[in-house]
N, C-alpha and C positions, 0 to 999 in steps of 0.2 A: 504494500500500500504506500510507503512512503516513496519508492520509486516512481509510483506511477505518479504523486503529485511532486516530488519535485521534476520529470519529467513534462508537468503538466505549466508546472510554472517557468521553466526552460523556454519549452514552446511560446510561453505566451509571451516574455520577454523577446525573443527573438522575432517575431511576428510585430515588437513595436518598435522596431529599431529601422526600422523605415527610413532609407536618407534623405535627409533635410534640402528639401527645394531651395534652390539659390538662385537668387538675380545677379546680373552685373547691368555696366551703363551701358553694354554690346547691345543689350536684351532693350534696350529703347533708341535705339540710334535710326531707325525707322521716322521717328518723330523729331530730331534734330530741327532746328532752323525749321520751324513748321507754324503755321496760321493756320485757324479754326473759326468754325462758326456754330452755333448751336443752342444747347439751352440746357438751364439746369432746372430742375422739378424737385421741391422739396415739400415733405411735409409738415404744416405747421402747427407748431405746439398747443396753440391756443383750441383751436377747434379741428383740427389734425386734417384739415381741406388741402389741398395740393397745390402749391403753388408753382406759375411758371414763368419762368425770367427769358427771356435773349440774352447771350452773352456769348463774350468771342477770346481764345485762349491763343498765345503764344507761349512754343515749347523750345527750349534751348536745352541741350548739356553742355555742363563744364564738369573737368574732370570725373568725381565719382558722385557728382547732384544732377538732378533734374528740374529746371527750374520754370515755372511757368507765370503767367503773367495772365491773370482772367479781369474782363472787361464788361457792364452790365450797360450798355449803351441807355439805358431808361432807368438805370439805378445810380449814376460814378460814384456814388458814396460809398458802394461794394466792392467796386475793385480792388483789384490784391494781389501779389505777386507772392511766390513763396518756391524754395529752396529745399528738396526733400535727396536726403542723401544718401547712397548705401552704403549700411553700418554692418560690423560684424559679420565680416566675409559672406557679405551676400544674405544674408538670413534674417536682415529688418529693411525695411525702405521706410526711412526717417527711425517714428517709433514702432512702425507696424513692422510684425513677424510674420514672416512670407510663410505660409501654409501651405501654397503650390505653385507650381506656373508649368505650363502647356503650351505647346505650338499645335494648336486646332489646324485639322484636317484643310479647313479654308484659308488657311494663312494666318488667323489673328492669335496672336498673345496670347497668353487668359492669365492672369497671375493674380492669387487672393491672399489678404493679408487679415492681421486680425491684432485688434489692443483692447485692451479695459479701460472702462471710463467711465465719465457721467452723460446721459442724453435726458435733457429734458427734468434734469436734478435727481435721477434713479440713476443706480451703478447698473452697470451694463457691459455688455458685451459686443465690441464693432467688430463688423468683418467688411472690408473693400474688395471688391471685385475688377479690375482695372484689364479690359478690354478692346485689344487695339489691332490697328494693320496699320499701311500708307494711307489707306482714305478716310479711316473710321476711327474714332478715342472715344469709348464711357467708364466710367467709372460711377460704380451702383455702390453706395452703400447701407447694410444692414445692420439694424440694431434689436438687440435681444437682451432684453430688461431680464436681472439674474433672479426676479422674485416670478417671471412667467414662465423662460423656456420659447415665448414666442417668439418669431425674428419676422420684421416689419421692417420696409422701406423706406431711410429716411431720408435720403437725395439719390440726385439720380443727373449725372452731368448724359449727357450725349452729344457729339461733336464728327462735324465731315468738314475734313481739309477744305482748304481754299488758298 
């Protein structure tokens, strides 16, 4: 008996040792020097309705960041630029910890990350979804409050080159 459960727990260790998804800046250079147009969809806290912006992103790399530069032509009090870098050989993009990444059948990306945090003043659970080729960028993300288990959508960028 005791073979078979240290046998048992052998397996299952081994079974979770899984190698760790890694990015580098190779795995975005697609989007280098790139212009965007598109819209971000979010939902809002107050009465959780969906909101929908125009908005237009500029993507740059330098060295090991990604930096991007988003524009709300009916909002400029939102624009933002920001600077997301990968840390710890490849295994976080900024604070998020890269969970997978995929070269999909059709060509695009698919790389999901995930961090803890507060949404909406409840701790939670983020996971990003960041989905790309040359003509197409979204990035979906989901939040899963740790007192439900449920994961709900709570922005949603979509963008096609220009």
């Amino acid at each position: 008996m005791k073979t078979i459960i240290t046998l048992l727990i052998s397996l299952s260790v081994l079974l979770n040792l899984k190698a760790q998804d890694t990015i580098t800046i190779s795995d975005f250079e697609v989007l280098n020097n790139s212009n965007w147009k598109g819209t971000l969809m979010y939902k809002n806290y107050s009465d959780e309705k969906e909101v929908t912006l125009e908005t237009t992103m500029k993507i740059t790399l330098k060295s090991n960041k990604v930096i991007n530069e988003i524009k709300f032509p009916k909002e400029p009090k939102a624009n933002s630029k920001s600077s997301i870098k990968i840390r710890k050989n490849g295994t976080y993009f900024g604070n998020e910890k890269i969970i997978s990444k995929e070269i999909l059948a059709d060509g695009f990306t698919k790389i999901i990350t995930y961090y803890k945090g507060k949404d909406n003043n409840k701790k939670a659970k983020m996971y990003k979804t960041y989905l790309f080729n040359s003509n197409s960028f979204s990035i979906t993300k989901l939040v899963e409050y740790l007192d439900s288990g449920e994961k709900i959508i709570r922005n949603k960028q979509t963008y096609k080159r220009i």
